[in-house]
N, C-alpha and C positions, 0 to 999 in steps of 0.2 A: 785837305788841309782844314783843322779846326779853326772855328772861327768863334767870336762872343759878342754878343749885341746885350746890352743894358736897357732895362726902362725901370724908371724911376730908382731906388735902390738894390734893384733884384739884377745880375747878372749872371747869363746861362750860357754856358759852353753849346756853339752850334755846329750838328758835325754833319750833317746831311738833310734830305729835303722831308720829311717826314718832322723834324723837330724844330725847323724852320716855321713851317704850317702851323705847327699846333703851339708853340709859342706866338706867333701872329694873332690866331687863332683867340688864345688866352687872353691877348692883350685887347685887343679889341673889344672883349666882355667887361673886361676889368672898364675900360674906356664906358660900357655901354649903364654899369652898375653907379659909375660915378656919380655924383651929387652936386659937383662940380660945372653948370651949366657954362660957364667960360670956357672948361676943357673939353665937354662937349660941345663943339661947333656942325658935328655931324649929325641929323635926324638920327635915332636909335633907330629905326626901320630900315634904314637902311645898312648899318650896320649888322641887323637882324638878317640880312638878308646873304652883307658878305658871309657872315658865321653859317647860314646855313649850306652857301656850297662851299668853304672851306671845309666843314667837319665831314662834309662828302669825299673832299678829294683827300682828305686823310685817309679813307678805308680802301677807297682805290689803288693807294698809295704805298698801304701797308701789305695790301693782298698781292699785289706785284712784287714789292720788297722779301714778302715773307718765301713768295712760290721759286725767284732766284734766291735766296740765300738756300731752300729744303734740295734744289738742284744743286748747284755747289756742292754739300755736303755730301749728297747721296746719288754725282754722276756714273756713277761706274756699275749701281743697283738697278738703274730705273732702265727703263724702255726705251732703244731710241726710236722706234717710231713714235712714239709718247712725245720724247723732246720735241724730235719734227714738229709735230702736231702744231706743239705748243707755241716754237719760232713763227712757224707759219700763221698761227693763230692771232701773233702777237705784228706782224707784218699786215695782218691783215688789218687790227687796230678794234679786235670784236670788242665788245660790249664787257663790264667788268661782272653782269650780272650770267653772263652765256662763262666768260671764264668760270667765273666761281663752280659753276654749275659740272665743265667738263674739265676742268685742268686737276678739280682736289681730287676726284675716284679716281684720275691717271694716274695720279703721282702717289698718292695715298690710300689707296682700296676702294672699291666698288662702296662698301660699304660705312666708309668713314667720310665719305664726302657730308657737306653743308646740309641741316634740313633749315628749308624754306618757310615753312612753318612754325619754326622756333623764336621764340619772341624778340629775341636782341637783330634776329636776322630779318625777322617782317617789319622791324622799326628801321632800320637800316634801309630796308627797302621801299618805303616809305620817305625815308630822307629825302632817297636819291630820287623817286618821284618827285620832290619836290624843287631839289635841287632846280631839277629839269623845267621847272612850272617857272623858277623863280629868273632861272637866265633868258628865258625866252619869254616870260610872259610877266612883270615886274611889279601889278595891279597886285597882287597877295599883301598886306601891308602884317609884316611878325611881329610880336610882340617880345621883347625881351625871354619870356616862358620859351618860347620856340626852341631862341638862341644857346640857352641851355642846356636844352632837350636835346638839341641835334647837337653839341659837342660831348654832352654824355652817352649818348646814341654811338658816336665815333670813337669813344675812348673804349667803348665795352666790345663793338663790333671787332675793331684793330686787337683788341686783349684776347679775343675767342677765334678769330683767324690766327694769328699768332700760337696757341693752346693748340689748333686744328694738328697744326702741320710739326710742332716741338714740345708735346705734352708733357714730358720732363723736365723741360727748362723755364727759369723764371723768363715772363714777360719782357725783351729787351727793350724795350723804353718804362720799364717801371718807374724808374728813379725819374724819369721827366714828369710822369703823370701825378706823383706827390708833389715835386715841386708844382704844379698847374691841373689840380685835379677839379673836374666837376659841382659846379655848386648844387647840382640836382641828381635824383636817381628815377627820373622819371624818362621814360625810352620814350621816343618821337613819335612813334605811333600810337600812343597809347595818349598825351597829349592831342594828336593831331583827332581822334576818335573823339574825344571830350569836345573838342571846340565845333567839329561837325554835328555835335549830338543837340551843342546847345546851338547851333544856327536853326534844327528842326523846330525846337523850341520856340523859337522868337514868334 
């Protein structure tokens, strides 16, 4: 069932959990850029902080979303021990970094799987390093810069998973991404390299 949630005079049709997140996601920036100290009642840090595992659980989000709908479309092509695999894998509850790794050469050739090394995917994983720092370990204090980094981090990771598995087809949350697109083009890692580089500095 479609549903629509409004803030302030922008109202978006919300039709599953993926567009949920990243309208949330949106707003919160939009909350964290305000100038408005009255409507800011929350520290930006920590809001810096929700945005950085939200934009994370976006890509996890998407690369689930995207691996069942390439199934769906092409169950009768693929491998069932493959599927197995992937049930089992997914019962088991592995890591999104072990999927990506062994579910896209299953489904999609040996040789089209993810490279690790590619810049949008080492910022990504980077994110989710941090993600992981930030729910367990809460001392990192983000800067707004972060916050942006890692939802444009997510918006490009989600767009080239998507591209992986459907290279013919436009982007299916395109039209959410213009309405709520990135105020930066600067990937997470590349960011997070500059603020290490100047800590050597100090």
């Amino acid at each position: 069932m479609k549903r629509s949630i409004a803030f302030g005079n922008a109202c978006y049709s919300i039709h599953n959990s993926w567009t949920e997140v990243l309208t949330g996601t949106h707003f919160v920036l939009t909350l964290m850029s305000s100038q408005d100290h009255q409507f800011v009642k929350i520290e930006r840090i920590h809001l810096a902080r929700m945005v950085i595992i939200t934009a994370s659980q976006l890509v996890e989000m998407m690369f689930k979303e995207t691996v069942d709908s390439y199934i769906e479309q092409n169950s009768d092509k693929l491998c069932k021990c493959c599927l197995r695999r992937i049930e089992s894998d997914n019962k088991k509850q592995i890591g999104i970094e072990k999927a990506m790794k062994t579910w896209t050469p299953m489904l999609i050739g040996e040789s089209q799987g993810f490279d690790f090394n590619q810049n949008t995917i080492q910022a990504y994983n980077t994110l989710r390093f941090r993600r992981n720092e930030t729910i367990h370990n809460a001392m990192h204090e983000y800067s707004q810069d972060f916050a942006n980094s890692a939802y444009y981090t997510a918006l490009k990771t989600s767009e080239e998973i998507w591209e992986k598995f459907f290279p013919d087809k436009q982007f299916v949350y395109a039209e959410w991404v213009k309405k709520m697109p990135a105020s930066t083009d600067v990937l997470f890692n590349s960011l997070w390299d500059r603020y290490q580089n100047e800590i050597k500095r100090r």
